[in-house]
N, CA, C and O atoms as CSV, one atom per row, in Angstrom:
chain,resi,resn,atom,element,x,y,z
A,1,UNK,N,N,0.840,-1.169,0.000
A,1,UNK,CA,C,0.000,0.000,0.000
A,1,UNK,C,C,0.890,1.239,0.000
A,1,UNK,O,O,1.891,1.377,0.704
A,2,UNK,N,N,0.307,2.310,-1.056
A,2,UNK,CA,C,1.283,3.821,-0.677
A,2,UNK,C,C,0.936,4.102,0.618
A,2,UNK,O,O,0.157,3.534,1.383
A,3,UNK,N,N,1.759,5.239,0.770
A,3,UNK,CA,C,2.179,5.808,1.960
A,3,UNK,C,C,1.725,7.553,1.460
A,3,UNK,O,O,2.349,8.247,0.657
A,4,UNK,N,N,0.752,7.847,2.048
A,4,UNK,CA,C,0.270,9.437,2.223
A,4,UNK,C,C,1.335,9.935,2.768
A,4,UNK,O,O,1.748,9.560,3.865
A,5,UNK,N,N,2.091,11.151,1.808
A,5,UNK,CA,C,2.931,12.310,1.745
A,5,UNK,C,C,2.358,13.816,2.942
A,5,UNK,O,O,2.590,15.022,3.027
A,6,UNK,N,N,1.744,13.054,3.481
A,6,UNK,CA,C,1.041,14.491,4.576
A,6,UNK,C,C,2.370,14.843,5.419
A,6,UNK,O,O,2.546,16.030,5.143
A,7,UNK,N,N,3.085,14.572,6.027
A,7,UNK,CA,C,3.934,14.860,6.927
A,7,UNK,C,C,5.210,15.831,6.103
A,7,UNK,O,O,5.498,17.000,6.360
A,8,UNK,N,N,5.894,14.857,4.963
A,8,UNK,CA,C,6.606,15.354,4.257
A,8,UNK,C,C,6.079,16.955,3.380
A,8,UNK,O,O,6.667,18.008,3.131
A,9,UNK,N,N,4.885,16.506,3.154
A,9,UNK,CA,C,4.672,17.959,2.825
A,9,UNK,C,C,4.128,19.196,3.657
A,9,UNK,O,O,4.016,20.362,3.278
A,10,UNK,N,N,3.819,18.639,4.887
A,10,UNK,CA,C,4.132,19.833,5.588
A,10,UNK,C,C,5.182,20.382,6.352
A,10,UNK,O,O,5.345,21.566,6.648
A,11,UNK,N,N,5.733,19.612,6.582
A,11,UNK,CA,C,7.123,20.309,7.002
A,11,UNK,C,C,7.951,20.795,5.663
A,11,UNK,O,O,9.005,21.269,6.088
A,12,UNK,N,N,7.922,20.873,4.319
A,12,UNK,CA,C,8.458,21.590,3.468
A,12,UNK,C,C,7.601,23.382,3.189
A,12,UNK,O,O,7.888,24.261,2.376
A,13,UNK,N,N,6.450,23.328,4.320
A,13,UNK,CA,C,5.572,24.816,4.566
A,13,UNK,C,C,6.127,25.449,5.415
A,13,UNK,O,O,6.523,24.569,6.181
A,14,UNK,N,N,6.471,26.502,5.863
A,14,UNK,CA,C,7.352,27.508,6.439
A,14,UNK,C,C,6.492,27.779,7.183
A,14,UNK,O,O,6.864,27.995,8.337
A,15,UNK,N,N,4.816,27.905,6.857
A,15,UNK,CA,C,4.191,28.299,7.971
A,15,UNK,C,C,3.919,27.481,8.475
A,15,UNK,O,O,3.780,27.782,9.660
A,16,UNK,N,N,3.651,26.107,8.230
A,16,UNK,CA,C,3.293,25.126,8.819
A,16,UNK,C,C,4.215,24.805,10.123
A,16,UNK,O,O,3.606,24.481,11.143
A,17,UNK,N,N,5.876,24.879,10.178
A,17,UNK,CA,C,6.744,24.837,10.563
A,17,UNK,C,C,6.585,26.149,11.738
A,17,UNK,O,O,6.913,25.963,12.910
A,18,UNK,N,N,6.182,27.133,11.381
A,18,UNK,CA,C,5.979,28.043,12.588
A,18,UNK,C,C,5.001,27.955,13.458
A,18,UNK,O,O,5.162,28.402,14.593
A,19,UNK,N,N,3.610,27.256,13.003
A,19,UNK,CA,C,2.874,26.896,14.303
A,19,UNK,C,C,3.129,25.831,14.920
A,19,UNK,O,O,2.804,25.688,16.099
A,20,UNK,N,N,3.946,24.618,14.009
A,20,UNK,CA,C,3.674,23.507,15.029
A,20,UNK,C,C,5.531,22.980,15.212
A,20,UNK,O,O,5.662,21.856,15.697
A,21,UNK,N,N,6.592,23.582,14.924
A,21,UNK,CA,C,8.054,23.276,14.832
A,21,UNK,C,C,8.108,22.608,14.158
A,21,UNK,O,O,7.185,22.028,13.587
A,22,UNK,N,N,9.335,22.483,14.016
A,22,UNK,CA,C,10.277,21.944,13.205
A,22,UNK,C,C,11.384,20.936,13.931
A,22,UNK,O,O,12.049,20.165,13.239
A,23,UNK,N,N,11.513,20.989,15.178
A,23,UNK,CA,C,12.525,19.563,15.677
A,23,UNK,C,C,11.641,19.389,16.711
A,23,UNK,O,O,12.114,19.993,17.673
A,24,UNK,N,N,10.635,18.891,16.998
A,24,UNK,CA,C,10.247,17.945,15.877
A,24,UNK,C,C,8.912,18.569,15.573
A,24,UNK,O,O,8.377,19.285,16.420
A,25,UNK,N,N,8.198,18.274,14.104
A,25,UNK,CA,C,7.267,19.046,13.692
A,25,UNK,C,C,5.945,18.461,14.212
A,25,UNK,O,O,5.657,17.382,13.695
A,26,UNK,N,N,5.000,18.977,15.201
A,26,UNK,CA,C,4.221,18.411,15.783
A,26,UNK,C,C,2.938,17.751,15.525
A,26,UNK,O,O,1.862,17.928,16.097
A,27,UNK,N,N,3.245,16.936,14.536
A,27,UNK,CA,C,2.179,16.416,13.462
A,27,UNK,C,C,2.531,15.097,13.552
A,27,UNK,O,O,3.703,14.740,13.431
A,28,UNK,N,N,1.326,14.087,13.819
A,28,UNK,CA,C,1.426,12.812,14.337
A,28,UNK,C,C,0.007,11.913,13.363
A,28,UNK,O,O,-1.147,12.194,13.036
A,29,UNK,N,N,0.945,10.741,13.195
A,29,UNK,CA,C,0.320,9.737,12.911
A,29,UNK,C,C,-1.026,9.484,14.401
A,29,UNK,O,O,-0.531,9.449,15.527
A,30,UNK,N,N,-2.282,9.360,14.318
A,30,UNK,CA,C,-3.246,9.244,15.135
A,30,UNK,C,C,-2.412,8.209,16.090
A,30,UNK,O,O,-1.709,7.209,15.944
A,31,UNK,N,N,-2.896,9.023,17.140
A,31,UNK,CA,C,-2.122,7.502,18.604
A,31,UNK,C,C,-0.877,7.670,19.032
A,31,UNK,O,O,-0.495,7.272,20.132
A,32,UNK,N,N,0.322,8.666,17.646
A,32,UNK,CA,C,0.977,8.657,17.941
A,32,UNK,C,C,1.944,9.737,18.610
A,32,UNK,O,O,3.152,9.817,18.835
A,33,UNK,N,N,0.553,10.709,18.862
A,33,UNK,CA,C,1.503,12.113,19.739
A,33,UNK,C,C,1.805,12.313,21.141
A,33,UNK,O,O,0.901,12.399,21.972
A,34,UNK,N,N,3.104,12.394,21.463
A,34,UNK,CA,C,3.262,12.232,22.622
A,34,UNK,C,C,2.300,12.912,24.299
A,34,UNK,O,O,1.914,14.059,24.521
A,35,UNK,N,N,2.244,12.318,24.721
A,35,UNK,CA,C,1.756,12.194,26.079
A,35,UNK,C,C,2.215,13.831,26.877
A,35,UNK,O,O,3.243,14.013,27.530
A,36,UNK,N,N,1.293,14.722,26.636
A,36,UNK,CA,C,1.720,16.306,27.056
A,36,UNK,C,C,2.679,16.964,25.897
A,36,UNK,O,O,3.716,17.579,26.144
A,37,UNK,N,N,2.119,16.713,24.521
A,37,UNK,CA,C,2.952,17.538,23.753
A,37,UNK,C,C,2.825,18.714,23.760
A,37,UNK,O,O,1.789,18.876,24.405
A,38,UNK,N,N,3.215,19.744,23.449
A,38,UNK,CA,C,3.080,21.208,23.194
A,38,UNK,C,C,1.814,21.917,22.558
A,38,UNK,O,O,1.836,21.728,21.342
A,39,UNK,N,N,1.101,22.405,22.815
A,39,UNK,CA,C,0.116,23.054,22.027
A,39,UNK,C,C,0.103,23.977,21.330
A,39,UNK,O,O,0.111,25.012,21.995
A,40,UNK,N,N,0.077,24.251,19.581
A,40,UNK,CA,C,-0.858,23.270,18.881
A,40,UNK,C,C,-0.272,21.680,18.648
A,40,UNK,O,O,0.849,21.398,19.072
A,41,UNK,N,N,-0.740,21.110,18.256
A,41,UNK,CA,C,-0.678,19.814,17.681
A,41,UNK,C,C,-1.972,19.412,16.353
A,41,UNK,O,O,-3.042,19.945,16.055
A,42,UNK,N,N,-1.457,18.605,15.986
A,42,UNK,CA,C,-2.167,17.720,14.774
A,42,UNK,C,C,-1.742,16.580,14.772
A,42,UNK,O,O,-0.620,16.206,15.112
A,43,UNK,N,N,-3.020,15.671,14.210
A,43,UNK,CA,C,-3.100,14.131,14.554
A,43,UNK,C,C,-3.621,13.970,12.836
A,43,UNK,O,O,-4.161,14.871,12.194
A,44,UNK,N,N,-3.336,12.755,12.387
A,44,UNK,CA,C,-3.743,12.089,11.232
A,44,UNK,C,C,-4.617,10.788,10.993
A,44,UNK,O,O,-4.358,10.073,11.961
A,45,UNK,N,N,-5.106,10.434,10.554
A,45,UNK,CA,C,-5.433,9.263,10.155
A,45,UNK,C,C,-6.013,8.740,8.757
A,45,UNK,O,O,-6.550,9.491,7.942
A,46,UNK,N,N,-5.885,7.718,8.623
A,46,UNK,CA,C,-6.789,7.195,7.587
A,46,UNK,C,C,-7.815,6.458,7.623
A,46,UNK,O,O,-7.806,5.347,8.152
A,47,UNK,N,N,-8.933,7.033,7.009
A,47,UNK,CA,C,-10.259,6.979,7.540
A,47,UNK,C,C,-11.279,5.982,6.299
A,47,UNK,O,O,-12.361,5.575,6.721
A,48,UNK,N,N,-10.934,5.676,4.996
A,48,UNK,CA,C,-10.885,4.977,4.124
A,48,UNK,C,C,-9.919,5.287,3.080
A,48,UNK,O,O,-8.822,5.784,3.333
A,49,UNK,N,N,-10.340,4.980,1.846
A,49,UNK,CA,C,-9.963,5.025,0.878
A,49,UNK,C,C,-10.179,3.478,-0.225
A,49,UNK,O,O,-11.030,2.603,-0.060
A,50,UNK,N,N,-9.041,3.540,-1.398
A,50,UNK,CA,C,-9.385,2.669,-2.451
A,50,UNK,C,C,-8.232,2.646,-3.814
A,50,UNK,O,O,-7.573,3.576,-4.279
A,51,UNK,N,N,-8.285,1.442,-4.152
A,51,UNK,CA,C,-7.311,1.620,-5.285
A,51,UNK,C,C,-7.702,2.445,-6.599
A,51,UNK,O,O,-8.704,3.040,-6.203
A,52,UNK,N,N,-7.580,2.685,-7.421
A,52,UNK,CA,C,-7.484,3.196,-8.573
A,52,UNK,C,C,-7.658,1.808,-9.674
A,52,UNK,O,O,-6.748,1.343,-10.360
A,53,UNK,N,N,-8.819,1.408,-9.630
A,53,UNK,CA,C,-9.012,0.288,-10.439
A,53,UNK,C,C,-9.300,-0.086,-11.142
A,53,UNK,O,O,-10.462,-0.461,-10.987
A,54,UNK,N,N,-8.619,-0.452,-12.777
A,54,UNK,CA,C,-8.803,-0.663,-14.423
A,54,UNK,C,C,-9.193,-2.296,-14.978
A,54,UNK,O,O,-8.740,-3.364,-14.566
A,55,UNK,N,N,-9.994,-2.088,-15.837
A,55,UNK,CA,C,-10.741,-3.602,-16.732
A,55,UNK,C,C,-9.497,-3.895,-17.366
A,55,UNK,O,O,-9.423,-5.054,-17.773
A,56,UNK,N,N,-8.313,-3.042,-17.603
A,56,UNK,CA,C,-7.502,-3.759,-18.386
A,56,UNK,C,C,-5.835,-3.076,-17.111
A,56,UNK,O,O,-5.493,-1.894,-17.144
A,57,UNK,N,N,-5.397,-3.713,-16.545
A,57,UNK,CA,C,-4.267,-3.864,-15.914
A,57,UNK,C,C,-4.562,-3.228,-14.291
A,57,UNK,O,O,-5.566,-2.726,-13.785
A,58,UNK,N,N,-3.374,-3.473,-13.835
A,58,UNK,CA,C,-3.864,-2.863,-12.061
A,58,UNK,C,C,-3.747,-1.661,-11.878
A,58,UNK,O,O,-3.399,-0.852,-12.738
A,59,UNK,N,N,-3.992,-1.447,-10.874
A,59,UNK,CA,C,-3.900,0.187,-10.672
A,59,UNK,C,C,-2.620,0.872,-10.515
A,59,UNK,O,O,-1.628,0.177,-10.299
A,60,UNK,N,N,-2.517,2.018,-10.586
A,60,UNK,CA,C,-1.180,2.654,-10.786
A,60,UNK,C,C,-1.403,3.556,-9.244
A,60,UNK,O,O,-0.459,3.603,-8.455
A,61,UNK,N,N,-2.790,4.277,-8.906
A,61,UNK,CA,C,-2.783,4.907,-7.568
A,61,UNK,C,C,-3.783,4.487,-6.582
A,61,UNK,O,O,-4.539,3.529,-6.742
A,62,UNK,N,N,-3.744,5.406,-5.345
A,62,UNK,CA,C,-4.786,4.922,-4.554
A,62,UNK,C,C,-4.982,6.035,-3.754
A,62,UNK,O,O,-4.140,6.779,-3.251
A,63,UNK,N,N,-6.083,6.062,-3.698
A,63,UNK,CA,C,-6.720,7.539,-3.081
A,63,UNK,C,C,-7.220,7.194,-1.460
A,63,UNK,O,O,-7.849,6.247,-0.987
A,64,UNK,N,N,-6.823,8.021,-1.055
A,64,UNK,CA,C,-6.478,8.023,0.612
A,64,UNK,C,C,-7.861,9.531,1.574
A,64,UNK,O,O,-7.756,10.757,1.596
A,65,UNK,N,N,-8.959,8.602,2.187
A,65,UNK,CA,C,-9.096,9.557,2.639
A,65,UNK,C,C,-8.720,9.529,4.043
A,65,UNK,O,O,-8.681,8.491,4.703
A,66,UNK,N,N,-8.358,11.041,4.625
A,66,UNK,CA,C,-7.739,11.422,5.804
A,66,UNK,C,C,-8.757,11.914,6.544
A,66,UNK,O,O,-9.753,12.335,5.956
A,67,UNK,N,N,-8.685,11.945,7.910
A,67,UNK,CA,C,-8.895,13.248,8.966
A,67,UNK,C,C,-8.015,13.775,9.679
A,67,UNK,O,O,-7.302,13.126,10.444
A,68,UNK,N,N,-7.967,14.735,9.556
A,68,UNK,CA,C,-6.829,15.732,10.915
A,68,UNK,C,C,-7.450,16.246,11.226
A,68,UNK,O,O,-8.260,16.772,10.462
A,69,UNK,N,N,-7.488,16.485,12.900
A,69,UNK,CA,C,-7.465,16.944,13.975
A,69,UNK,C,C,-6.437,17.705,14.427
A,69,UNK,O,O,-5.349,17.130,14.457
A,70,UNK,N,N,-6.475,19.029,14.849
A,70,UNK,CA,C,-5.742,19.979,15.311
A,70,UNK,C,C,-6.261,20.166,16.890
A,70,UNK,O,O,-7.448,20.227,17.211
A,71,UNK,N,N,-4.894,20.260,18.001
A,71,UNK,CA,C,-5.691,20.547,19.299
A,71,UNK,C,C,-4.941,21.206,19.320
A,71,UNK,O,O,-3.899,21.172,18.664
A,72,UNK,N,N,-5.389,22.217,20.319
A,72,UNK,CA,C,-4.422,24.082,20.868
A,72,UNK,C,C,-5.489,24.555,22.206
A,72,UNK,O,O,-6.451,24.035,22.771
A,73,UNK,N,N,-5.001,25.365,22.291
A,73,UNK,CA,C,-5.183,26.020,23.908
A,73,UNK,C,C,-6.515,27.194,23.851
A,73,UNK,O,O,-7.107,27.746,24.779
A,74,UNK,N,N,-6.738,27.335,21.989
A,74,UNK,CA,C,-7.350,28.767,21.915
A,74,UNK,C,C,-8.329,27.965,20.433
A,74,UNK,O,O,-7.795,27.350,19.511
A,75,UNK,N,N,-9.715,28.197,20.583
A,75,UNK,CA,C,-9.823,28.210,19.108
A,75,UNK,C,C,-9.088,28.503,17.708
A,75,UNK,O,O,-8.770,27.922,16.670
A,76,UNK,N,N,-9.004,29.929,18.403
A,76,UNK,CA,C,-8.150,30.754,17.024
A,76,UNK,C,C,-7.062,30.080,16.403
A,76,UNK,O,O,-6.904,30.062,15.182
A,77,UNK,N,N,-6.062,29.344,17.491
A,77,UNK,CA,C,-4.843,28.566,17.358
A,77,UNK,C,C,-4.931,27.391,16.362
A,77,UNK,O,O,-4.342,26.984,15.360
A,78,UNK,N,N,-6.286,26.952,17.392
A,78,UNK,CA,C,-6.320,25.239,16.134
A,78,UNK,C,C,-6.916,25.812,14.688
A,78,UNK,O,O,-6.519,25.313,13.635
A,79,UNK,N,N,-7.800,26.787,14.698
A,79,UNK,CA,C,-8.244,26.964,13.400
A,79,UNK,C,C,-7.148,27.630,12.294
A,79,UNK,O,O,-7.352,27.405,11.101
A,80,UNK,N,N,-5.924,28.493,12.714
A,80,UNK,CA,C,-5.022,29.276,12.196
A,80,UNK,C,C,-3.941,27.551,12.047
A,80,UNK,O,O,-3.054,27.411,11.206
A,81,UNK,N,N,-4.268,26.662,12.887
A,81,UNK,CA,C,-3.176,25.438,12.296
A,81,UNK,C,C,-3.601,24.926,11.095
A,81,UNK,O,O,-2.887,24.898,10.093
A,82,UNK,N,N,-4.856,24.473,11.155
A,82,UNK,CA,C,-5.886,23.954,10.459
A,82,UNK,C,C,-5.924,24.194,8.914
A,82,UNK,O,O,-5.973,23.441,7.941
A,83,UNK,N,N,-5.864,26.043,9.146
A,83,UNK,CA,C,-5.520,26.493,7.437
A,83,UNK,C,C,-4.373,26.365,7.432
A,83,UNK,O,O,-3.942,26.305,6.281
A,84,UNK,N,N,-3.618,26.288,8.195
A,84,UNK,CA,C,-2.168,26.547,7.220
A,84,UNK,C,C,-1.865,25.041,6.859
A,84,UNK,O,O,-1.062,25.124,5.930
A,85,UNK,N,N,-2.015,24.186,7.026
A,85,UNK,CA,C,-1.963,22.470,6.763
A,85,UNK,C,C,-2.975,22.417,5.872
A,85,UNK,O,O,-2.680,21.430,5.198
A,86,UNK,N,N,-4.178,22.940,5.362
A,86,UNK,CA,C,-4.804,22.891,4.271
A,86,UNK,C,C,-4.056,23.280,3.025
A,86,UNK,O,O,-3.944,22.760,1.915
A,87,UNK,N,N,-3.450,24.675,3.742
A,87,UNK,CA,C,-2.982,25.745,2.519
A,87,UNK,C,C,-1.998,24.946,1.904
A,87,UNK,O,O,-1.774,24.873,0.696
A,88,UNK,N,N,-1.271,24.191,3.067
A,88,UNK,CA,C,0.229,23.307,2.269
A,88,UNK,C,C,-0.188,22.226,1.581
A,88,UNK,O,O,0.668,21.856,0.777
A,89,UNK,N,N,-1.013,21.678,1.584
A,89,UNK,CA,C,-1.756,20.245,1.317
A,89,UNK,C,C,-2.200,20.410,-0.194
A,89,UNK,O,O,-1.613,19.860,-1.126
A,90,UNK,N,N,-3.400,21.300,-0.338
A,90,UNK,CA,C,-4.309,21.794,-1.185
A,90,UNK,C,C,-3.813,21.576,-2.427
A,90,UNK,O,O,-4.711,21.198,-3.180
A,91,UNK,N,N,-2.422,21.683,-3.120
A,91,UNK,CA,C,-1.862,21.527,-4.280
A,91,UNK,C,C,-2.313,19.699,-4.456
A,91,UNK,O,O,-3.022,19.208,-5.334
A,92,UNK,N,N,-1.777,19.147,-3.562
A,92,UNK,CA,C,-1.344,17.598,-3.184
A,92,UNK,C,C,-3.209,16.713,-3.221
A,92,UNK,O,O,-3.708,15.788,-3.862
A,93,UNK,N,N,-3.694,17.683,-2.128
A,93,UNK,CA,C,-5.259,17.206,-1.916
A,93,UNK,C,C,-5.902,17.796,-1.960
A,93,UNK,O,O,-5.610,18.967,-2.205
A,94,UNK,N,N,-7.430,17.353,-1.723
A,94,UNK,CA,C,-8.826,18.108,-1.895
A,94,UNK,C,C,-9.612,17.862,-0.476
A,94,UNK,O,O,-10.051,16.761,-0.143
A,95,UNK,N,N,-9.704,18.858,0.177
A,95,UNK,CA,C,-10.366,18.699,1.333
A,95,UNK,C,C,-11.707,18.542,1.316
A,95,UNK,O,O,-12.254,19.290,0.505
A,96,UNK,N,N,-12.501,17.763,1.984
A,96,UNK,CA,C,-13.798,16.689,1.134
A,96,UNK,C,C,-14.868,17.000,2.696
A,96,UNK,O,O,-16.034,16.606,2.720
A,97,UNK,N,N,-14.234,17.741,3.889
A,97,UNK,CA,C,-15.005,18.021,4.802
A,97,UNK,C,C,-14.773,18.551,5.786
A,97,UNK,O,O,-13.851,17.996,6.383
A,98,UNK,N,N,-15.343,19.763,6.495
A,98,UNK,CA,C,-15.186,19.895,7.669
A,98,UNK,C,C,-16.045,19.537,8.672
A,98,UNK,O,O,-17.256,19.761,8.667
A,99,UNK,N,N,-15.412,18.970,9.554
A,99,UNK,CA,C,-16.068,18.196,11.074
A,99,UNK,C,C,-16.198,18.884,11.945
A,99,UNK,O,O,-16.556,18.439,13.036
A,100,UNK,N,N,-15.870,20.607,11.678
A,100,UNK,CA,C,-16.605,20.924,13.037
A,100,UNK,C,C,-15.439,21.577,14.276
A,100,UNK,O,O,-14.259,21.232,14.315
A,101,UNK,N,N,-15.984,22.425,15.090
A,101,UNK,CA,C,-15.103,22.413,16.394
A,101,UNK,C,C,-15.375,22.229,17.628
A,101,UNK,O,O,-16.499,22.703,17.793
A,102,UNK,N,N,-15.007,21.831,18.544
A,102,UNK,CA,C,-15.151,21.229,19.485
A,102,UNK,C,C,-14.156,21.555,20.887
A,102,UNK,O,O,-12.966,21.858,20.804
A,103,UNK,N,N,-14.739,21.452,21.864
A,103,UNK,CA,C,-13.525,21.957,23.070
A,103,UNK,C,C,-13.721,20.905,23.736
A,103,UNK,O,O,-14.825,20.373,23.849
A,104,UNK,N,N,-12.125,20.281,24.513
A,104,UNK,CA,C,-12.661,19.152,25.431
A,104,UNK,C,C,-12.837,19.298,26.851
A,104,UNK,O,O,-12.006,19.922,27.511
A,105,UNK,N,N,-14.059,18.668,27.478
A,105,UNK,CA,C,-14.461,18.954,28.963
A,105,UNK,C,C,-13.296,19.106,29.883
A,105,UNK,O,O,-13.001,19.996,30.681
A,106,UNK,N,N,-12.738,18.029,29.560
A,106,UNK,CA,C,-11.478,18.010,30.762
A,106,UNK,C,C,-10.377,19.084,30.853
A,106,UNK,O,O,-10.017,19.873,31.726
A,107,UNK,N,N,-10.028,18.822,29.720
A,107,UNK,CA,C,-8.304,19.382,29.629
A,107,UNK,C,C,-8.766,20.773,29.006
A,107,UNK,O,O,-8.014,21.695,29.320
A,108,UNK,N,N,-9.842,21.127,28.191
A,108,UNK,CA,C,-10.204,22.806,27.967
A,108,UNK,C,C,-9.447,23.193,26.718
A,108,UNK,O,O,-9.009,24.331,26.552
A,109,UNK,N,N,-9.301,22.170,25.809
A,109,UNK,CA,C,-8.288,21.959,24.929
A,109,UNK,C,C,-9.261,22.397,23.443
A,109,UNK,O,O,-10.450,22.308,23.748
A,110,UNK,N,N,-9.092,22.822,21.997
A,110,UNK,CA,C,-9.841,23.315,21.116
A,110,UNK,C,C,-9.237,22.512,19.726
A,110,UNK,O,O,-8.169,22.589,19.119
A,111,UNK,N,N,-10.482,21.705,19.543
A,111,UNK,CA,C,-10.011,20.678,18.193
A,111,UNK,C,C,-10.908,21.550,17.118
A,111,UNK,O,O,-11.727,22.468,17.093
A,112,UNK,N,N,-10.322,20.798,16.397
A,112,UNK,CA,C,-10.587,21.701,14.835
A,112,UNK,C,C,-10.258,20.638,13.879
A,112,UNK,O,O,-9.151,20.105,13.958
A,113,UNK,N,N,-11.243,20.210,12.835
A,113,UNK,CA,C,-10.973,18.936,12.143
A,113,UNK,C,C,-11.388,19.180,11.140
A,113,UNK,O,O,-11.962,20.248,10.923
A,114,UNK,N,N,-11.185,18.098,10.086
A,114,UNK,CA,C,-11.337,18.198,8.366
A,114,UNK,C,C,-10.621,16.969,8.193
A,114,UNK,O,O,-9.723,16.344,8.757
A,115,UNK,N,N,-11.633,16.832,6.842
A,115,UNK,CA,C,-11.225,15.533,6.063
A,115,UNK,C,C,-10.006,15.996,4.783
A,115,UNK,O,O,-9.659,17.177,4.787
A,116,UNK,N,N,-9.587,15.358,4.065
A,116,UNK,CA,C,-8.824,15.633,2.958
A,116,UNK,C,C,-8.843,13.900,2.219
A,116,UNK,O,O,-8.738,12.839,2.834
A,117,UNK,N,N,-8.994,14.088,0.900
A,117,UNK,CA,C,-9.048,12.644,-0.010
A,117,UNK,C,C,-7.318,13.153,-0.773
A,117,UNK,O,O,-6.948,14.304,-1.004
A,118,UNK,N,N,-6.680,12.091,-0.972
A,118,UNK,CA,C,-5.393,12.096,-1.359
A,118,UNK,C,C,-5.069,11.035,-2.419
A,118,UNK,O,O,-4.856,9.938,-1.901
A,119,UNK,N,N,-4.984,11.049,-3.610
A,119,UNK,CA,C,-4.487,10.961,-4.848
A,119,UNK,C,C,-3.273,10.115,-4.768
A,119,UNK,O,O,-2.607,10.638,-5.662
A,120,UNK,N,N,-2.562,9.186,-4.311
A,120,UNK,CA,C,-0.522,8.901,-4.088
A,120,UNK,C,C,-0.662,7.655,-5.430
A,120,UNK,O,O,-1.481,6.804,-5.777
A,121,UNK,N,N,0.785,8.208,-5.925
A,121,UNK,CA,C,0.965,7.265,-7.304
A,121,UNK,C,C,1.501,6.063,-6.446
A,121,UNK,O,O,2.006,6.298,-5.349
A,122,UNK,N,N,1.416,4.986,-6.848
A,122,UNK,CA,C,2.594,3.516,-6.521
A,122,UNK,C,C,3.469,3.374,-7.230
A,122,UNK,O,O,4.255,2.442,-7.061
């Protein structure tokens, strides 16, 4: 199976790199952000997708759909992450939904989410 270019292409965004760093850039495979990371953050996943599939030979791509989740301390924060990871993406993908925002009871924390469908050659 390809491998979605989301990470690699946002850390080649300058702004992307200013809200969430650069050693290390705070954008995580879902599950995989550390335990009290820094706020903002962004989480990934893959939520379906499908091959690219022909009557006459196999497929050459496979289209990937995503969700990211952005958490921060401030609305404004996750939503100002939110676009700028669209803005870097947008060449690459087509963002297919927004999910909305949300604050969490406990921790007082401000998610901000969207889908994106992704195109990757094999």
């Amino acid at each position: 199976m390809s491998m979605v270019p989301i990470f690699s292409v946002c850390v080649a965004n300058t702004v992307v790199t200013q809200l969430l760093g650069s050693t290390p850039t705070r954008l995580y495979p879902f599950g995989q952000a550390p335990q009290d990371v820094a706020k903002p953050y962004a989480v990934w996943q893959v939520i379906g997708g499908s091959p690219e599939n022909y009557v006459s030979g196999g497929p050459d791509t496979d289209t990937f759909s995503l969700q990211v989740d952005v958490y921060a301390i401030s609305g404004s924060s996750a939503s100002n992450v939110g676009d700028a990871i669209r803005t870097a993406i947008e060449l690459d993908a087509y963002t297919t939904n927004f999910n909305g925002d949300s604050r969490d009871e406990q921790t007082g924390h401000y998610r901000h989410s969207f889908d994106v469908d992704w195109i990757v050659n094999r």
